[in-house]
VMD Tcl script that builds the backbone (N, CA, C; Angstrom):
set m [mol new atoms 363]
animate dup $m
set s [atomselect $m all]
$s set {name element resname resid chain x y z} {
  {N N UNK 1 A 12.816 5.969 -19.717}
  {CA C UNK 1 A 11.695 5.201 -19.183}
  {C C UNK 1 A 11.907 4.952 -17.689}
  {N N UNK 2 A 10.688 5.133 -17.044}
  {CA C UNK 2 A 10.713 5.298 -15.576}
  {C C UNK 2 A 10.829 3.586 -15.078}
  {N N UNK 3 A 11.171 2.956 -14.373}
  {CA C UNK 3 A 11.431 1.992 -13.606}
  {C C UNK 3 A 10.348 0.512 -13.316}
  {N N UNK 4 A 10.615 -0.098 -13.990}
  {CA C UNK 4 A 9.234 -0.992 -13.680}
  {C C UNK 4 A 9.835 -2.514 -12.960}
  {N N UNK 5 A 9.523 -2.583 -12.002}
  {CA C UNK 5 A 10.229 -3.153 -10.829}
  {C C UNK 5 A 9.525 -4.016 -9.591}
  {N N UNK 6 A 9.578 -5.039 -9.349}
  {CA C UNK 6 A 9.121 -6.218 -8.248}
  {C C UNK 6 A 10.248 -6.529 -7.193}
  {N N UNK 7 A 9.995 -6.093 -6.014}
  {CA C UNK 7 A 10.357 -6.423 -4.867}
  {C C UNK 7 A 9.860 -7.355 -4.109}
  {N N UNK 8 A 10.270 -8.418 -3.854}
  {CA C UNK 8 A 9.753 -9.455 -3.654}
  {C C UNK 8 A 10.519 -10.679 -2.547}
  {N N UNK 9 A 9.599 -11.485 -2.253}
  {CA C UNK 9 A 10.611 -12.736 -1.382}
  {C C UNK 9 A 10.421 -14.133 -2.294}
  {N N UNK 10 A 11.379 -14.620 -3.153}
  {CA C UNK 10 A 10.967 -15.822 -4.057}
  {C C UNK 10 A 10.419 -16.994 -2.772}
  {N N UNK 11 A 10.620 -16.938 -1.724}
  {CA C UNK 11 A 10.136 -17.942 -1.016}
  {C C UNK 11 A 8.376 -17.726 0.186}
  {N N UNK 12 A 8.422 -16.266 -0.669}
  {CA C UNK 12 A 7.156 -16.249 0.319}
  {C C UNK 12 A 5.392 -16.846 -0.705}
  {N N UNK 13 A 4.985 -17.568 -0.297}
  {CA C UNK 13 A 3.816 -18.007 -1.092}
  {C C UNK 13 A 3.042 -16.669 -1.642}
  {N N UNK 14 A 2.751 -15.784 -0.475}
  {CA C UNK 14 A 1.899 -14.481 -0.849}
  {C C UNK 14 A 2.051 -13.702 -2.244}
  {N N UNK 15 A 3.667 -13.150 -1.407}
  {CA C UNK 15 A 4.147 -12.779 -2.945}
  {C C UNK 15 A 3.780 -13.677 -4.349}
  {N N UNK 16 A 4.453 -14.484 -4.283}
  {CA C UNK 16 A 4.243 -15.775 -5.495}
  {C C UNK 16 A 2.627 -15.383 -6.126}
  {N N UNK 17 A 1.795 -15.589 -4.971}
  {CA C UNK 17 A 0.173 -15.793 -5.232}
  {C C UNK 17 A 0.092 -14.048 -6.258}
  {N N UNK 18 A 0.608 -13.064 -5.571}
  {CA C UNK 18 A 0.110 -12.103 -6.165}
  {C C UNK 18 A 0.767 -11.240 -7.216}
  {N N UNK 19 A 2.007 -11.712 -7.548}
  {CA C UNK 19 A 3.171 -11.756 -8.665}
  {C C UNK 19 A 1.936 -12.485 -10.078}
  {N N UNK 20 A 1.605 -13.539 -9.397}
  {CA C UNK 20 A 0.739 -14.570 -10.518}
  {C C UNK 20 A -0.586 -14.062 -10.617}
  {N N UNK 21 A -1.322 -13.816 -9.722}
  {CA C UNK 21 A -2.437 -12.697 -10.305}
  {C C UNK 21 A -2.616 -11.965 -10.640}
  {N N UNK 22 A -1.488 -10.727 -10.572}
  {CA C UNK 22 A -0.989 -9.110 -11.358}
  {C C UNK 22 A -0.965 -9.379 -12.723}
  {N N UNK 23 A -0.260 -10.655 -12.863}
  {CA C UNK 23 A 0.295 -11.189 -14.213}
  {C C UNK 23 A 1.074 -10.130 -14.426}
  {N N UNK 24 A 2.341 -10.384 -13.988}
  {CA C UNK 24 A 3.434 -9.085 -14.299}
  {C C UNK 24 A 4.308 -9.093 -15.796}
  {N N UNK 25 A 4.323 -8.562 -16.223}
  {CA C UNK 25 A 4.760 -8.685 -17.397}
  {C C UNK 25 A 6.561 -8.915 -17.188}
  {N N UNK 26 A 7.000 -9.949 -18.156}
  {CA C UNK 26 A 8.164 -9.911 -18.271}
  {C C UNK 26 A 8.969 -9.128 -18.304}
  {N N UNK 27 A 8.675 -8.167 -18.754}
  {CA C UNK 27 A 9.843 -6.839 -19.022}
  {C C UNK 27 A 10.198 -5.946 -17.116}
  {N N UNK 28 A 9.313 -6.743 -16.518}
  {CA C UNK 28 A 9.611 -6.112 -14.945}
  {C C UNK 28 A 10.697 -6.596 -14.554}
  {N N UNK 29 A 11.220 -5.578 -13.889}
  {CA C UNK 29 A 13.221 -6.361 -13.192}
  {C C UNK 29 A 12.379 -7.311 -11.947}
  {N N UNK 30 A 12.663 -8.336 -11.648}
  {CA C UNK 30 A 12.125 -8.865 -10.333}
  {C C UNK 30 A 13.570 -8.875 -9.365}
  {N N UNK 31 A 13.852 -8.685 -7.991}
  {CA C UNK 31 A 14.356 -8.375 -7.256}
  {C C UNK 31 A 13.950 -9.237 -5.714}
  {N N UNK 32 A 14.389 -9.864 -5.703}
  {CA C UNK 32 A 14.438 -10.857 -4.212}
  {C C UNK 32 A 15.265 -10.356 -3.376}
  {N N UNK 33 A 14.397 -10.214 -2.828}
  {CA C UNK 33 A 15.038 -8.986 -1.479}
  {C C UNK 33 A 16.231 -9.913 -0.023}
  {N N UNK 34 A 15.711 -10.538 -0.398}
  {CA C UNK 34 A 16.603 -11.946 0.468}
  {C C UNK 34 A 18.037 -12.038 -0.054}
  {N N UNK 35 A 18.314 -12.149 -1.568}
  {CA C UNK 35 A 19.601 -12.221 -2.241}
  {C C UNK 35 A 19.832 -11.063 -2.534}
  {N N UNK 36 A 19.378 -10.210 -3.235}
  {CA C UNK 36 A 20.010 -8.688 -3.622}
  {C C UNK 36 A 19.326 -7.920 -2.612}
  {N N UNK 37 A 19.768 -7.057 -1.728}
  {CA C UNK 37 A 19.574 -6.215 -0.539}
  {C C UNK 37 A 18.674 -5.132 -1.684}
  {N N UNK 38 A 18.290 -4.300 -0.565}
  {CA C UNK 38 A 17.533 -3.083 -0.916}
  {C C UNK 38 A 18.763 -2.353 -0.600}
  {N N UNK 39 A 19.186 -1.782 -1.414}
  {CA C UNK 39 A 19.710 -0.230 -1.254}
  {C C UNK 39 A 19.226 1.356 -0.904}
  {N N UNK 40 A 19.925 1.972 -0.189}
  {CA C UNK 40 A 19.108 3.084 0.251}
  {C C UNK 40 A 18.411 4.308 -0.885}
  {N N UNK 41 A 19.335 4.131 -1.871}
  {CA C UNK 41 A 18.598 4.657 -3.102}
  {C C UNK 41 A 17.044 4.192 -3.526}
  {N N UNK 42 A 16.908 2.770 -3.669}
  {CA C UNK 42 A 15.920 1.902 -3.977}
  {C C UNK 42 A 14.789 2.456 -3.007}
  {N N UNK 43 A 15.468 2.026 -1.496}
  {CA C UNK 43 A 13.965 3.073 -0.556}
  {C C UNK 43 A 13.529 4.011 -1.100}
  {N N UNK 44 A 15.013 4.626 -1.114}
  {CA C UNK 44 A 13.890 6.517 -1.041}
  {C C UNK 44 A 13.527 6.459 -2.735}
  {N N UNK 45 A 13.621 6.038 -3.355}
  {CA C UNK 45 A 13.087 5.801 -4.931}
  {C C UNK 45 A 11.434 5.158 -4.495}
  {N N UNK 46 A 11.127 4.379 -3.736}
  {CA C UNK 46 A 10.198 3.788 -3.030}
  {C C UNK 46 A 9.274 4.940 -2.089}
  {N N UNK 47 A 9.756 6.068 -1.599}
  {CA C UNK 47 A 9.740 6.691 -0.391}
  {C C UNK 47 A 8.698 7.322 -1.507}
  {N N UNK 48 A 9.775 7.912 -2.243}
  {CA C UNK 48 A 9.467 8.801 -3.729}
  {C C UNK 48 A 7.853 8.792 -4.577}
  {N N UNK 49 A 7.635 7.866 -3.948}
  {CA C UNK 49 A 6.229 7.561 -4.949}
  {C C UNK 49 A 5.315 7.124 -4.040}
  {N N UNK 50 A 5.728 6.365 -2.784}
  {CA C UNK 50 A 4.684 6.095 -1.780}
  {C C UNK 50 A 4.521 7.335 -0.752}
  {N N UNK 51 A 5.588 7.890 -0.643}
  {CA C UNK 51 A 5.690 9.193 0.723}
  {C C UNK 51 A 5.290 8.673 1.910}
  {N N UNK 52 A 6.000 7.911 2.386}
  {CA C UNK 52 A 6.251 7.067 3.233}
  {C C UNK 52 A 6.766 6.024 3.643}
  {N N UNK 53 A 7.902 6.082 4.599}
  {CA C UNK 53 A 8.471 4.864 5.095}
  {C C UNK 53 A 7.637 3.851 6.273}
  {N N UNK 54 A 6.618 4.619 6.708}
  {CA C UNK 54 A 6.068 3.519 7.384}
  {C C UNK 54 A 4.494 2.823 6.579}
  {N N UNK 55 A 4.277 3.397 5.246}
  {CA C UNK 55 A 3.598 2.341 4.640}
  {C C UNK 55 A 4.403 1.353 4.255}
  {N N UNK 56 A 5.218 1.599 3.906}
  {CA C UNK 56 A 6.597 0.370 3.174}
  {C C UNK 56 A 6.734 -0.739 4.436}
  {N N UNK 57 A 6.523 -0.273 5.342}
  {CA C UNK 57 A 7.157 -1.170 6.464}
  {C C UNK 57 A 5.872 -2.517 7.497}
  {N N UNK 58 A 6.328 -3.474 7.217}
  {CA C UNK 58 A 5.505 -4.674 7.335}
  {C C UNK 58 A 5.907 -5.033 8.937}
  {N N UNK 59 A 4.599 -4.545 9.881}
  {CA C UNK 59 A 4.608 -4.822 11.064}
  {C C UNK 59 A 4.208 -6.404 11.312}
  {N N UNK 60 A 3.886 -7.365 10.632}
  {CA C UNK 60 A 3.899 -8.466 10.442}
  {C C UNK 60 A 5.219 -9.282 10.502}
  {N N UNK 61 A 6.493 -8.756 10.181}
  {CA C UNK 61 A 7.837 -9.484 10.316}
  {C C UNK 61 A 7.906 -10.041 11.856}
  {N N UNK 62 A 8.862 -10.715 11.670}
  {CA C UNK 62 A 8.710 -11.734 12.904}
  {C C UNK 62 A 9.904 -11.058 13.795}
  {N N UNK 63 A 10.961 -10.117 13.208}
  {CA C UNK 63 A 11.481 -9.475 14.378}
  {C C UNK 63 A 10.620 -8.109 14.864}
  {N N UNK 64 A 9.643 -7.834 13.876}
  {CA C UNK 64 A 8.783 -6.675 14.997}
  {C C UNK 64 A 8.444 -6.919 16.298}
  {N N UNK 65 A 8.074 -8.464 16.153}
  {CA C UNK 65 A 7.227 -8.883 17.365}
  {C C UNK 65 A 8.591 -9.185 18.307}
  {N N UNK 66 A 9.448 -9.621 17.949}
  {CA C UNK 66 A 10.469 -10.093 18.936}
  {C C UNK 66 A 11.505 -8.945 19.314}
  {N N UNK 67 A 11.297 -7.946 18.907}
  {CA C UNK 67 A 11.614 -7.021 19.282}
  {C C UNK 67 A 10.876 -5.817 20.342}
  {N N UNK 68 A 9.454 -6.126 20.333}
  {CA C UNK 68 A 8.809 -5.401 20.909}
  {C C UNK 68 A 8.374 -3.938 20.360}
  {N N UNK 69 A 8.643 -4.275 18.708}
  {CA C UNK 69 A 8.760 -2.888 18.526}
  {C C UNK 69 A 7.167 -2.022 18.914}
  {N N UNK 70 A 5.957 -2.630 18.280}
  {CA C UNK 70 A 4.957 -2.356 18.483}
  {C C UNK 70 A 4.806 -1.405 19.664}
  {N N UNK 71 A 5.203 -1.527 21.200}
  {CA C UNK 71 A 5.621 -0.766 22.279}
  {C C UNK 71 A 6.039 0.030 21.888}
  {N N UNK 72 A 7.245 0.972 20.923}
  {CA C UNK 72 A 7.660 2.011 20.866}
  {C C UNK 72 A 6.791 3.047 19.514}
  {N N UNK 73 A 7.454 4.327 19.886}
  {CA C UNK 73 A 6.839 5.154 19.036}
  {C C UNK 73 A 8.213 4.888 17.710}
  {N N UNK 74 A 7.674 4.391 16.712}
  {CA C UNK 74 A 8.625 4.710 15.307}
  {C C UNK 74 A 7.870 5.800 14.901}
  {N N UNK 75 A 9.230 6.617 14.655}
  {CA C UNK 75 A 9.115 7.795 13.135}
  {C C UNK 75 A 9.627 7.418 11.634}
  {N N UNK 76 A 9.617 8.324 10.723}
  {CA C UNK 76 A 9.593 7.363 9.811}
  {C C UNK 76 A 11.567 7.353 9.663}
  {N N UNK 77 A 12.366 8.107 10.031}
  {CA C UNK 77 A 13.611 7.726 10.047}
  {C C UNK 77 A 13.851 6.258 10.537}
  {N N UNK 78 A 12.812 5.538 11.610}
  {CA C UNK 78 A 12.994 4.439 12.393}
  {C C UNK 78 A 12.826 3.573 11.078}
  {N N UNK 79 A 11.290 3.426 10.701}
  {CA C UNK 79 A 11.258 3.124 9.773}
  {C C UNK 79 A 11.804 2.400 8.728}
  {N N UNK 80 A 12.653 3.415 8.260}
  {CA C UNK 80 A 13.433 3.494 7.266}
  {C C UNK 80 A 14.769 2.753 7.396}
  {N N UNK 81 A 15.294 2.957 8.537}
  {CA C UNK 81 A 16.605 2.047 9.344}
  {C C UNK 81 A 16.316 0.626 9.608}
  {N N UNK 82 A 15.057 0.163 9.549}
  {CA C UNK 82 A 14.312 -0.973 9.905}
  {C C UNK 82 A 14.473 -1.712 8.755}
  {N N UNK 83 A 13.798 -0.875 7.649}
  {CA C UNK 83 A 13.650 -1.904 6.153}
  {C C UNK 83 A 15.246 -1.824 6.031}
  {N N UNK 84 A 16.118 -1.091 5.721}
  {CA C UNK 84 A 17.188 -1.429 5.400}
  {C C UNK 84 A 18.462 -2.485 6.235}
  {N N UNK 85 A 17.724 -2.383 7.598}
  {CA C UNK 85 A 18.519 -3.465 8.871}
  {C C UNK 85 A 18.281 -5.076 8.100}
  {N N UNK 86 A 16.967 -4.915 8.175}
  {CA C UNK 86 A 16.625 -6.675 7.390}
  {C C UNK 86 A 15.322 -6.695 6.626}
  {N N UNK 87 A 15.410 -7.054 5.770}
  {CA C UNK 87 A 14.472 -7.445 4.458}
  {C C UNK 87 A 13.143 -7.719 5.309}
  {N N UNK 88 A 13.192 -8.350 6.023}
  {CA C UNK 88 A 11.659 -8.716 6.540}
  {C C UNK 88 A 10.805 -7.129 6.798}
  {N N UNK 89 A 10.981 -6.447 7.060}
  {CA C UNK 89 A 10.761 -5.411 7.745}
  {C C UNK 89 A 10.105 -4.332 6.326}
  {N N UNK 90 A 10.082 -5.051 4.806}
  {CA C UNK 90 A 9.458 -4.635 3.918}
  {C C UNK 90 A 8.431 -5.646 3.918}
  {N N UNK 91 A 7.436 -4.171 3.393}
  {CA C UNK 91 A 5.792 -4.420 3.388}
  {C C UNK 91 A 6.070 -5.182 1.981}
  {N N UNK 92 A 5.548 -6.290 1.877}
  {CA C UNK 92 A 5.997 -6.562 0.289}
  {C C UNK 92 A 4.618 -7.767 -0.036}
  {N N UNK 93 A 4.529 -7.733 -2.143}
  {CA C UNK 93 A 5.548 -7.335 -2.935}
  {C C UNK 93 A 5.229 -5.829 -2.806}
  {N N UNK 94 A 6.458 -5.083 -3.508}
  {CA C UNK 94 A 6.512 -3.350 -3.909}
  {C C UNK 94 A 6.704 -3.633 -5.635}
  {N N UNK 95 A 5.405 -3.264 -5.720}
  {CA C UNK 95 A 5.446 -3.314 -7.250}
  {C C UNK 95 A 5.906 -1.967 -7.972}
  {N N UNK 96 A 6.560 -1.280 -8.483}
  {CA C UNK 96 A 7.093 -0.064 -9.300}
  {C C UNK 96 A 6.689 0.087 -10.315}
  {N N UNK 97 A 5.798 0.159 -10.939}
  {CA C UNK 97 A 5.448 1.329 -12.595}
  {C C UNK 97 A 5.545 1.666 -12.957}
  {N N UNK 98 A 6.594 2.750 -13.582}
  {CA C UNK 98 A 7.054 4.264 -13.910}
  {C C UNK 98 A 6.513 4.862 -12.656}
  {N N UNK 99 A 5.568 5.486 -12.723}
  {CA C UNK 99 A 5.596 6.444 -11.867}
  {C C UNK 99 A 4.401 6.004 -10.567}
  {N N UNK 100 A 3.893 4.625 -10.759}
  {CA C UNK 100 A 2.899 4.230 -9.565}
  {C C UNK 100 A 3.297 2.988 -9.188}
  {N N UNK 101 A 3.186 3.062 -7.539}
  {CA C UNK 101 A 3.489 1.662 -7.022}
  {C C UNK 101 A 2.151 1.366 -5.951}
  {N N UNK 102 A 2.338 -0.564 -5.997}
  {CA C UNK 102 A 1.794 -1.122 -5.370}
  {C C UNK 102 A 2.275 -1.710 -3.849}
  {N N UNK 103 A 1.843 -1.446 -3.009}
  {CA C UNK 103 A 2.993 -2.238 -1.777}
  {C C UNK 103 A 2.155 -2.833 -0.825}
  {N N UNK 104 A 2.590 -4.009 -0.635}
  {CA C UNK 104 A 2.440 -5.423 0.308}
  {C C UNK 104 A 0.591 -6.221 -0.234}
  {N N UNK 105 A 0.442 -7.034 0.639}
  {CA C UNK 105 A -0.584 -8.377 -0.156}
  {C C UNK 105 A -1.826 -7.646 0.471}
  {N N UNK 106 A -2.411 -6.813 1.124}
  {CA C UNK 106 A -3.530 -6.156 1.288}
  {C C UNK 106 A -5.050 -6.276 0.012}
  {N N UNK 107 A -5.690 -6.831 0.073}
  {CA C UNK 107 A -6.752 -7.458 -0.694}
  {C C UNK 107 A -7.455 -5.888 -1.199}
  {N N UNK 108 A -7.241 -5.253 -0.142}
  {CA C UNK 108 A -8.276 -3.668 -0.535}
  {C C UNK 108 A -7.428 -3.410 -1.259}
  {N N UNK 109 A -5.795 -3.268 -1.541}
  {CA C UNK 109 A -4.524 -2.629 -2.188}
  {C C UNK 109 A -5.173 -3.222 -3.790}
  {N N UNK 110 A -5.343 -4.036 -3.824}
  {CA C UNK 110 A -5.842 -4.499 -5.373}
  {C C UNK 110 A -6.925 -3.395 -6.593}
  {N N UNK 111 A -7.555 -2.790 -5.786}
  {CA C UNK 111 A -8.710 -1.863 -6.233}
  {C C UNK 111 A -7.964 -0.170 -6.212}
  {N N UNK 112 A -6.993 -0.144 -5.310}
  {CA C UNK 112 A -5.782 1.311 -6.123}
  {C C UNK 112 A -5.917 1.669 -6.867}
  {N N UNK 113 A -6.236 2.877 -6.754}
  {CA C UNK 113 A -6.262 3.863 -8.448}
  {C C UNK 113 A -5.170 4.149 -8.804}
  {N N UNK 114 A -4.091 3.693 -8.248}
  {CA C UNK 114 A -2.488 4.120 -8.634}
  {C C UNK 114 A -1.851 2.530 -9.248}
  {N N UNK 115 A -2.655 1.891 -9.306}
  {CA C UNK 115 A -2.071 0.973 -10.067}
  {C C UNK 115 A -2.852 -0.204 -11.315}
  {N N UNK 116 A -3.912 0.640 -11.254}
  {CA C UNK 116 A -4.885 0.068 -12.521}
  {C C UNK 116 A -4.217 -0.350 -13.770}
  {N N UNK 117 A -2.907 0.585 -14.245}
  {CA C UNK 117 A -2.164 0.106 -15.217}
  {C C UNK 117 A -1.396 -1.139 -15.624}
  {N N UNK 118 A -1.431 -1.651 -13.884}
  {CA C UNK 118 A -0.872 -3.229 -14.426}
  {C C UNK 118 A -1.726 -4.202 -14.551}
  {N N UNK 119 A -1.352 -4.650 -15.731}
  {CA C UNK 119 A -2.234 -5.826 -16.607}
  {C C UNK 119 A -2.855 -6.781 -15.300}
  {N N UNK 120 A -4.216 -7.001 -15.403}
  {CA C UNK 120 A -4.434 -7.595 -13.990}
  {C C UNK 120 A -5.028 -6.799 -13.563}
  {N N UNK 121 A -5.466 -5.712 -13.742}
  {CA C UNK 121 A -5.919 -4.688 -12.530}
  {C C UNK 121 A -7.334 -3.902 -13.612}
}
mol reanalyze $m
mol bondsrecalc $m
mol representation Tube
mol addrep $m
């Protein structure tokens, strides 16, 4: 059985709000990205189904801006070095399915044809 999985911040309200409207079923691993790190497996397992490191990646974190990253050109190797430098830097929640995921609080993301299967949708 393929992976059914919540990436998440237990302290961010958003998440919370949309963890509770998915209505995720218990049997999902939930994963707080704050206490258990993302591993580079976990990305590219992530990469794997989204095909892309810069959808995963939440230009909203508060070191994008204090970094200036916005000014530079990221590729998706940057990307990718980004989410794994610090947790903020995931687009989140990353919901996992077996084989379809959901990623970050985007209101249009709700209507996905790749994730109709979770209860809620």
């Amino acid at each position: 059985m393929k992976m059914q999985k919540v990436y998440h911040l237990s302290t961010c309200d958003t998440c919370k709000r949309i963890i509770k409207e998915v209505e995720i079923p218990s049997s999902f691993i939930m994963q707080d990205i704050k206490k258990d790190e993302i591993t580079v497996k976990q990305l590219e397992e992530m990469y794997a189904l989204s095909g892309s490191y810069e959808v995963l990646f939440s230009r909203r974190a508060k070191l994008y801006k204090e970094r200036n990253l916005k000014d530079e050109k990221l590729l998706e190797h940057d990307f990718k070095s980004l989410i794994l430098e610090h947790y903020t830097f995931l687009n989140r929640p990353v919901i996992l399915n077996k084989e379809e995921i959901f990623i970050g609080n985007s209101k249009k993301r709700f209507g996905d044809p790749q994730i109709q299967t979770l209860p809620g949708f």
